[in-house]
N, C-alpha and C positions, 0 to 999 in steps of 0.2 A: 866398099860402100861409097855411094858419089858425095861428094859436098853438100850436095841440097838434101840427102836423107839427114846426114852427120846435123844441118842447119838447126832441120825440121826438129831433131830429137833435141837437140841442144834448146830450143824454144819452147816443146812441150814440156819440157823439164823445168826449165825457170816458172813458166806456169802452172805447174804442179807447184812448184818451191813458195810464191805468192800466196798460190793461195792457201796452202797447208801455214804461212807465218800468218797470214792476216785471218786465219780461223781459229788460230791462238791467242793470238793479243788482242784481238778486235771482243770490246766485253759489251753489246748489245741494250741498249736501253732497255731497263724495263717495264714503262711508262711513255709511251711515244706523245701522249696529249695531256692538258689542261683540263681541269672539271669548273669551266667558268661560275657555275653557280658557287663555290666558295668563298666568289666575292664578297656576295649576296652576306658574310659572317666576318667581316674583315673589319675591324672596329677603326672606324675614319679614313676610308680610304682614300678618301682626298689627298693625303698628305703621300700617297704613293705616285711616282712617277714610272709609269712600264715603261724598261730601256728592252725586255724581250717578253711575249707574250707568253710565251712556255720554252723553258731549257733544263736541261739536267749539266748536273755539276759530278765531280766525284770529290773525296777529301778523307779529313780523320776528323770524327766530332771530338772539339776541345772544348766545352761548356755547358752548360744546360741552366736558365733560370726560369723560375715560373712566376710570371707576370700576369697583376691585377688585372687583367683584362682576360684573363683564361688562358692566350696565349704561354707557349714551351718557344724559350727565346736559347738558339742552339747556336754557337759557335761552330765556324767549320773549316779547318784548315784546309785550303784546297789543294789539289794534285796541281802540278807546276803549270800542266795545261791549261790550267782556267783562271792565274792568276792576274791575269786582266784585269779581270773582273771589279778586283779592289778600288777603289780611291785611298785618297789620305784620309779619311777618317775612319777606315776599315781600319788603316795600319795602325792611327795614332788611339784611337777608341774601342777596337775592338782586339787588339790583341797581334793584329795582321791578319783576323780571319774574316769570311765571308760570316754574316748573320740570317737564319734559318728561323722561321716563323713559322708554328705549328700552333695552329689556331683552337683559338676553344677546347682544349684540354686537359684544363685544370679549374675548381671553382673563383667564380669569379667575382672579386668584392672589390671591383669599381664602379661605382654604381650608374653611371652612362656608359657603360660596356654590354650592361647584363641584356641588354635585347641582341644585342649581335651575335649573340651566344642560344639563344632561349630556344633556337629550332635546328640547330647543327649538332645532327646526334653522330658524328664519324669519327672514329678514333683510329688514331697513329702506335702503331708499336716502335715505340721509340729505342733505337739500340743504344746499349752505352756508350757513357766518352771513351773514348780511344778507338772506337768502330771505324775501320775505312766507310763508309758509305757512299751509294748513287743518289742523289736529290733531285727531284723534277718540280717545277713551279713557273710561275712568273718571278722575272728577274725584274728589280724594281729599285729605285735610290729612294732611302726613306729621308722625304726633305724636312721631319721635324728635327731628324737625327744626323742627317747628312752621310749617311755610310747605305751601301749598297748589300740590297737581299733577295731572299729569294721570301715571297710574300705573297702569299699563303702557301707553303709545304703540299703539293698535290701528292708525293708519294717519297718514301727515306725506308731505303733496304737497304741493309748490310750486304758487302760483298766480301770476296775474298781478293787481296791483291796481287 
């Protein structure tokens, strides 16, 4: 066999070899976009700053509260990859986790809330804490609160890790 056959297989192989790892490990979003009208149910959104217009995160949900405004206020531990993401008041306020906002989900008894709610009929099946999951939203610094989120939740699937 000449050199340049020996080359040629030694390359189709590595190429074989890429792409068989990265159709392993490569876990595909599954939410590639934003539903801008959620905005449209976001109670004061003035006080959000979009640092990314739509992104997915991945993590382990560590919290769940349900807050007077309807919103599901979800803690999320993130995969190492995205711990960017945090500032200092993720780490000293929220636990070290990223905070996930799933809108209008629960009844809502703050009473300048109840119209931002009054025509958002979409619900979230929300998986339990300890769930790995994939998060897609707008990525946003909540400047009442000063810690970074994902605001308003466009989609939260459990995966397997």
């Amino acid at each position: 066999m000449s050199s340049r056959t020996i080359i040629a297989l030694i390359a189709v192989a590595c190429l074989v070899a890429v792409i068989l790892y990265v159709s392993v490990t490569h876990k595909p979003d599954l939410t590639t976009q934003c539903d801008s009208a959620l905005w449209g149910h976001v109670y004061r959104p003035e006080r959000l700053t979009v640092l990314d217009s739509c992104t997915t995160v991945r993590g382990i949900l560590e919290g769940e509260i349900r807050e007077r405004d309807g919103d599901i206020h979800l803690r999320l531990k993130l995969d190492s990859q995205f711990e960017s993401m945090l500032n200092e008041k993720n780490r000293s306020a929220q636990y070290g986790d990223l905070v996930l906002e799933v809108i209008c989900q629960s009844p809502v008894t703050q009473a300048d809330a109840v119209s931002f709610c009054n025509t958002q009929d979409r619900t979230w099946e929300i998986p339990p804490v300890g769930t790995h999951v994939q998060v897609t939203g707008p990525y946003v610094l909540d400047t009442q609160h000063g810690w970074n989120e994902i605001h308003p939740v466009n989609s939260i699937q459990p995966e397997s890790e």
